[in-house]
N, C-alpha and C positions, 0 to 999 in steps of 0.2 A: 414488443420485446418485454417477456415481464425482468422482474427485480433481479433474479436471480443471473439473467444475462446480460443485464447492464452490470451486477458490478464485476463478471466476467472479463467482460468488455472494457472495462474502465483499467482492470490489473494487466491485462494486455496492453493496453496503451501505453502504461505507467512499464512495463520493464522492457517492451519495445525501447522507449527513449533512454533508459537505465541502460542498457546492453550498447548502445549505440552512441551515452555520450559520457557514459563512469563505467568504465571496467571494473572489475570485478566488487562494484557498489556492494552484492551481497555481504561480502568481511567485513564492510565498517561497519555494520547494522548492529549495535549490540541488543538484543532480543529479553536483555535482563531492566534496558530502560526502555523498550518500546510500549509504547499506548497511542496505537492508533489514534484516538480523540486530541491528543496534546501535540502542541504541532512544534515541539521541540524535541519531542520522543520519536512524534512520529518516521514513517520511510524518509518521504523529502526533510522534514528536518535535522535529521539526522546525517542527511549527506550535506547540510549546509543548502539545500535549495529554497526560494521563495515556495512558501507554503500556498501561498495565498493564490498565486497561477499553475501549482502541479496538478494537472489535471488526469486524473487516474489515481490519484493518494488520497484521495477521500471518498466518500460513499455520494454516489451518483446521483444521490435522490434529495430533496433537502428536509429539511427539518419537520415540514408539514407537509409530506407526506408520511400515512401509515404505515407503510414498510420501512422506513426509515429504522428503527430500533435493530430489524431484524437484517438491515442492507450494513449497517455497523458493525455488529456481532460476525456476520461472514465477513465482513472486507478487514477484521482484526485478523481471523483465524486462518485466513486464506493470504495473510501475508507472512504470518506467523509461517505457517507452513510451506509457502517460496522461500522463506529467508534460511529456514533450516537446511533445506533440501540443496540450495544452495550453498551453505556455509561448508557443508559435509563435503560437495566435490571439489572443493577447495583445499579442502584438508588433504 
């Protein structure tokens, strides 16, 4: 599986469990303090979950490896863009 489908795979997991245990989690999301990297900005922190076991809210890959940089930057923008998309059909 390369990078790009694990972290895929990882935001599946991550709104699998959102959908199924925080209704409509998208609304709380405020997208003006989110930073993926900070894990009080981030998704799970943001709804009050343990950061530290959300498995799907972080970048799949660890620190040492080299796609690492590049598995961050998408798993920012790729949440950025669920949250939106979500917020709107709420609206």
């Amino acid at each position: 599986m390369n990078t790009h489908d694990k972290c895929i795979e990882a935001i599946r997991e991550a709104i699998q469990y959102l959908d199924t245990n925080i209704p409509d989690w998208a609304s709380r999301i405020d997208l003006k303090r989110f930073e993926f990297v900070l894990d009080s900005r981030c998704i799970a922190g943001q709804l009050g979950l343990n950061t530290y076991d959300s498995k799907g809210f972080d970048s799949p890959l660890s620190t040492d490896d080299p796609d690492f940089n590049w598995s961050y930057a998408f798993m920012d923008s790729a949440w950025r863009e669920i949250v939106k998309a979500r917020q709107v059909k709420c609206v």
